[in-house]
C-alpha positions in Angstrom: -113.3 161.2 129.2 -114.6 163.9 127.3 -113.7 167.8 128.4 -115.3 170.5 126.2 -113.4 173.7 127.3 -112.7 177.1 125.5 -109.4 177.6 127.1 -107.2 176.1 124.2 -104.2 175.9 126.7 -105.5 173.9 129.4 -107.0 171.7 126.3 -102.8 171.2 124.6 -101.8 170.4 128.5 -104.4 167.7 129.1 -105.6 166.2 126.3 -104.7 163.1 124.2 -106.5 164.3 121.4 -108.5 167.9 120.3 -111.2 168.2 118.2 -112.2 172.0 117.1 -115.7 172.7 116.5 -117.6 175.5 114.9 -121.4 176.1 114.5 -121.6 171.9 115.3 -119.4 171.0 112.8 -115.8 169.5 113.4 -113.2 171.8 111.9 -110.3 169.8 112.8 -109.0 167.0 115.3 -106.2 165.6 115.8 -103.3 165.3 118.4 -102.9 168.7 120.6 -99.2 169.1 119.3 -100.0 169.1 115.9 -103.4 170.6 116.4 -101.8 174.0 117.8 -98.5 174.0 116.1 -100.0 173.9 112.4 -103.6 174.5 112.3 -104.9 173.9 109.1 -108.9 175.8 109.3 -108.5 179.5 108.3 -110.8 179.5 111.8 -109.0 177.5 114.0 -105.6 179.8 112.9 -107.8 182.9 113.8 -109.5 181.4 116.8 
């Protein structure tokens, strides 16, 4: 199933795997752990 959400916390509680967009383009993906614990996008850390 496929959820697209801008509430980042619901997303880390629910989801097997997040993928960040910006302007249509993937930033970053990965598992929601990872994803919010060490960003690695200078927009995804200020997002």
């Amino acid at each position: 199933m496929l959820v697209v959400t801008h509430e980042m916390m619901f997303a880390k509680e629910v989801a097997d795997r997040v993928i960040y967009m910006c302007d249509g383009v993937i930033e970053e993906q990965g598992p929601p752990a990872e994803l919010f614990s060490s960003p690695k996008s200078d927009r995804l850390k200020s997002f």
